[in-house]
N, C-alpha and C positions, 0 to 999 in steps of 0.2 A: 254684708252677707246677703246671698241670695237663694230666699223664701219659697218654697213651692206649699200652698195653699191646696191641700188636696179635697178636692169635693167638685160633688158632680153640679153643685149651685155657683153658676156664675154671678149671681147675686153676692154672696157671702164671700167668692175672691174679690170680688168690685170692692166689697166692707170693709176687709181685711187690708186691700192695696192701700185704700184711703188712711184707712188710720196707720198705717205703717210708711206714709210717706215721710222721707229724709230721717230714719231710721233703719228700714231695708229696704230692699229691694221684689218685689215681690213677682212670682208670676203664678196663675192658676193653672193645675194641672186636672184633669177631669176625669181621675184614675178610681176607677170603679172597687171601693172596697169590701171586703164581708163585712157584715151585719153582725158583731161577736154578740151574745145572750150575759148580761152579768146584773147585778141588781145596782151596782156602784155606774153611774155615768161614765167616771175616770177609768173605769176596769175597759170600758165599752171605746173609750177614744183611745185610749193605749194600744188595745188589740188592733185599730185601725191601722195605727200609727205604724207599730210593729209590720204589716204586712204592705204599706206603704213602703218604708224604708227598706223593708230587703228586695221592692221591686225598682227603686228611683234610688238609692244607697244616695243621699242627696240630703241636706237640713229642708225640714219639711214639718207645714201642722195639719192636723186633723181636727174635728169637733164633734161633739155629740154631745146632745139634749134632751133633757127631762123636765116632766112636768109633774111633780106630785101634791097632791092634794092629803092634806092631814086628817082630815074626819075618813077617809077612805083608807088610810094605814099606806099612805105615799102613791097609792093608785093614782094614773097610771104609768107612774116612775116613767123609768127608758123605753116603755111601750107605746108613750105618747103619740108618737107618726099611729100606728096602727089604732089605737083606738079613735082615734080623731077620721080616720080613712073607714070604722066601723059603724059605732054608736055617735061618733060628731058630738058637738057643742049640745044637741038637745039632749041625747043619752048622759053625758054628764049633769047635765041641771036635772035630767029625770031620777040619778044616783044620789043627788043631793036635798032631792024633796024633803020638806021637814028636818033638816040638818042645820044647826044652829051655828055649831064653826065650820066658817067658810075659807079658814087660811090654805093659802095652797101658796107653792114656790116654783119659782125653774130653776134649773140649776144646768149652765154650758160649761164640760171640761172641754179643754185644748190641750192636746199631746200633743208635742214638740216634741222632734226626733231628729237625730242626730247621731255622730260615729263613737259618740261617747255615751248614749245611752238616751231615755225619753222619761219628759219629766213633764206633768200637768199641773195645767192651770186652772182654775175654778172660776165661774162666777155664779151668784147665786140673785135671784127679783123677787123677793116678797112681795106678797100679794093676799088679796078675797077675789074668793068666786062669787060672781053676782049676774043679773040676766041681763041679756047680750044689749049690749050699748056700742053705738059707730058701727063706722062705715068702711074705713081704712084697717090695714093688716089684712090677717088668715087664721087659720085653725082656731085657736083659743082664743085671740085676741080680743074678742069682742066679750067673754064670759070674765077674763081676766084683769081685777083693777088693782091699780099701782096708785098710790097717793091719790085717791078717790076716782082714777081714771082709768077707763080700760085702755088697753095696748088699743084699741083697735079706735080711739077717741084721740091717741095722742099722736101727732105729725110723725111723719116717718124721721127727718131730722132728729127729733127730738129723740123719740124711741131708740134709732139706733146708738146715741150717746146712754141712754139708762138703764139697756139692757141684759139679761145677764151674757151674751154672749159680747157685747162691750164690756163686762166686768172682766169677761177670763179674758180676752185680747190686752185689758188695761192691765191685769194682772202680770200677765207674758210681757209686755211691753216693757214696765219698769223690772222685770229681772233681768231681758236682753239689756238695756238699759246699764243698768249696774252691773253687767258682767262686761259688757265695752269697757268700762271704765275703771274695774279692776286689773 
């Protein structure tokens, strides 16, 4: 089957190519979608998907990504790009002053779309918020630690296998997977 990876990040089809090698075929398409409002990540990559597919009527994925923090009641969920682009990594550690739980999550859905309908993928990276450590990544990555390490402390290699947006692609992967082979 061939994949059309819709996002305006040639990075993230580069991600997606690699790990879908000798399983699809992939090509990136760099098709400009709305931005749907829902507090569900999955709600947010569905609507993508959905306005993708009726312009490319083609098998096709979308993604979208959140970042919530649990002492702030999941703030700032699927708003993460804009407050990251607002208040930054210091406005967050300045929200968290004197806050004792530091757990916070990402969480990447992937809509898969297709003539039969679009169904998502989850992946989810537990985590603590703690002060910015490394050099490597972006956005959060430097606030954000996974197994004592921030994203922005652990090799790009490495990261891109533990991520959650590696989790929804590993997720999608073993269901295309088992629907070849049913």
């Amino acid at each position: 089957m061939r994949l059309a990876v819709v996002t305006s990040n040639a990075n993230k089809a580069r991600e997606a190519a690699a790990y879908f090698a000798g399983v699809l075929e992939v090509e990136h398409v760099p098709l400009a979608c709305p931005e749907f409002r829902h507090a569900d990540v999955g709600e947010i990559a569905r609507g993508k998907a959905e306005f993708a597919y009726q312009t490319l009527s083609r098998p096709l994925i979308v993604d979208d990504t959140a970042f919530f923090i649990d002492a702030l009641r999941g703030f700032p969920g699927p708003y993460a790009a804009y407050v990251q682009d607002t208040i930054g990594n210091a406005g967050v550690l300045k929200l968290m002053e004197g806050v004792e739980n530091r757990d916070a999550h990402f969480e990447t859905a992937i809509a898969f779309a297709r003539e039969d309908g679009i169904r998502i993928f989850r992946g989810v990276l537990p985590g603590t918020i703690v002060a910015p450590r490394g050099t490597d990544g972006f956005g959060y990555d430097p606030i954000f630690a996974y197994e004592g390490r921030t994203l922005a402390e652990i090799p790009l290699f490495e990261k891109s296998r533990i991520s959650h947006r590696a989790r929804a692609l590993e997720a999608f992967r073993a269901w295309i997977e088992r629907e070849r082979t049913a």
